[in-house]
C-alpha positions as CSV (number, residue, x, y, z in Angstrom):
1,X,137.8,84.3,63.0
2,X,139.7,87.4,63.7
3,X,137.1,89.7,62.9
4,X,134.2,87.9,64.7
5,X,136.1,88.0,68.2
6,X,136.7,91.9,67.1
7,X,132.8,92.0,66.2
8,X,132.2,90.2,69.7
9,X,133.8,92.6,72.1
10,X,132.9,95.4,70.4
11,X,129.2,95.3,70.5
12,X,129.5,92.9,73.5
13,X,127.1,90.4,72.0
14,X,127.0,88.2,68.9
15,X,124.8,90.2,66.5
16,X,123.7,90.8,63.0
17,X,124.4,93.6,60.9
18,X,120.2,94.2,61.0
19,X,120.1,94.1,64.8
20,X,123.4,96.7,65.0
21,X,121.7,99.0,62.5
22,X,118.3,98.6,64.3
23,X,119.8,99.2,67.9
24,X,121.2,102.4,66.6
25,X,117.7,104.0,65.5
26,X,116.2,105.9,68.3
27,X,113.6,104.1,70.5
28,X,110.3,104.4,69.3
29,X,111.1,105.9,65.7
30,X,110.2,104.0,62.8
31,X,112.4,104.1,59.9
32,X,112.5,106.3,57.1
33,X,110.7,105.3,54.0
34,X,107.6,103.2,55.6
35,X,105.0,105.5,54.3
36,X,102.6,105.4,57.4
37,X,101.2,108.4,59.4
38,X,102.2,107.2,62.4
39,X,106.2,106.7,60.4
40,X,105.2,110.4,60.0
41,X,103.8,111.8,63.1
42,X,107.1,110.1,64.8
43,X,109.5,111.7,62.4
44,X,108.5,115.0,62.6
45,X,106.8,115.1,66.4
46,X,104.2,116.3,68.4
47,X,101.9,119.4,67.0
48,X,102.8,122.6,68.5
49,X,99.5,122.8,70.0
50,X,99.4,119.8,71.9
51,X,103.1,120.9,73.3
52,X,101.1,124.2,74.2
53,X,98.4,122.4,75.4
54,X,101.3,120.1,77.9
55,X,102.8,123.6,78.7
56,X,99.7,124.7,80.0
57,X,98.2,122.4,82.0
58,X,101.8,121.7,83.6
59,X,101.4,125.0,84.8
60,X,98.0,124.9,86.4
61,X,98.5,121.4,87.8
62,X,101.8,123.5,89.5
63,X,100.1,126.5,90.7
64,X,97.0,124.5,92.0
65,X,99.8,122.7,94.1
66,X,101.5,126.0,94.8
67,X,98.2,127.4,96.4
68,X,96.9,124.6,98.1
69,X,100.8,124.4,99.8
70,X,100.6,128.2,100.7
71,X,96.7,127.8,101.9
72,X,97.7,124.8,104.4
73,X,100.6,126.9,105.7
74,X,98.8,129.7,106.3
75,X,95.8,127.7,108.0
76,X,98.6,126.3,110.4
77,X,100.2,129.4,110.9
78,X,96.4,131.0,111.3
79,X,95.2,128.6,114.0
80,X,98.5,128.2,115.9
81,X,98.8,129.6,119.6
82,X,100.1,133.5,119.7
83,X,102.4,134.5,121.8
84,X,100.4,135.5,125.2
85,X,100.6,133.4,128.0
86,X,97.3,133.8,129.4
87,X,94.1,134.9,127.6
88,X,92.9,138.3,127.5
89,X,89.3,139.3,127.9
90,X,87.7,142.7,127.6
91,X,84.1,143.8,128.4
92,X,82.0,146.3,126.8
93,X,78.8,148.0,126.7
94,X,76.3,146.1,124.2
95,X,76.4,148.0,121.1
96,X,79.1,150.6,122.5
97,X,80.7,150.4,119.2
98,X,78.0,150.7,116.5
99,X,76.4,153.4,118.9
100,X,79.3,155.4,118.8
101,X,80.1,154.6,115.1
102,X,76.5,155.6,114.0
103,X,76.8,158.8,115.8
104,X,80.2,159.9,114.2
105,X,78.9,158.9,110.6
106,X,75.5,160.5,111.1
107,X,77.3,163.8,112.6
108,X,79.0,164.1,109.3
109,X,76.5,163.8,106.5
C-alpha cells in the first residue's frame, strides 16, 4: 500500500501506467510506430514552404496594419487646425501667376 500512496501524491491522481506514459507524449503527437501519414506529417512537422508561406503573409498582414496606422495619423495630423489664430486671405490678379510663369518659360526657350 506503500507504494500506491507514493504513486498517488506523486502524479496527484490515481492513474495507470498507460495514462502516465500517454500524459507524457506531447499534445497532439501520435506515437511512434502507427504507420499513418498524418503519424508522419506530425512527427516530422510542417513543410518548409508552408512555414514560408506563414512567414510571409505574417508580414504583409503587419505592414498592411503598419500603413493603414501611419495613413490615419497622418490624415489627423493633415486636417488638424495649424497654428494661426485667425485666417489669412490673399488676393490676386486672375491668372497673375500662370501669366507670369508663361512669360519666364517662354523667355528662355
Amino acid at each position: 500500500m506503500a507504494g500506491a500512496s507514493a504513486h498517488w501524491h506523486k502524479t496527484g491522481r490515481g492513474s495507470t501506467a498507460a495514462q502516465q506514459q500517454a500524459a507524457a507524449q506531447p499534445a497532439g503527437r501520435a506515437r511512434a510506430g502507427t504507420g499513418t501519414a498524418a503519424a508522419l506529417a506530425l512527427q516530422t512537422g510542417p513543410h518548409p514552404l508552408v512555414i514560408a508561406g506563414n512567414a510571409i503573409f505574417t508580414v504583409l498582414v503587419v505592414l498592411t496594419v503598419a500603413v493603414g496606422g501611419a495613413l490615419f495619423i497622418g490624415k489627423q495630423r493633415f486636417e488638424a487646425p495649424g497654428p494661426l489664430q485667425d485666417d489669412k486671405w490673399s488676393i490676386s490678379r486672375a491668372a497673375s501667376a500662370l501669366r507670369t510663369s508663361l512669360m519666364y518659360y517662354s523667355a528662355r526657350v
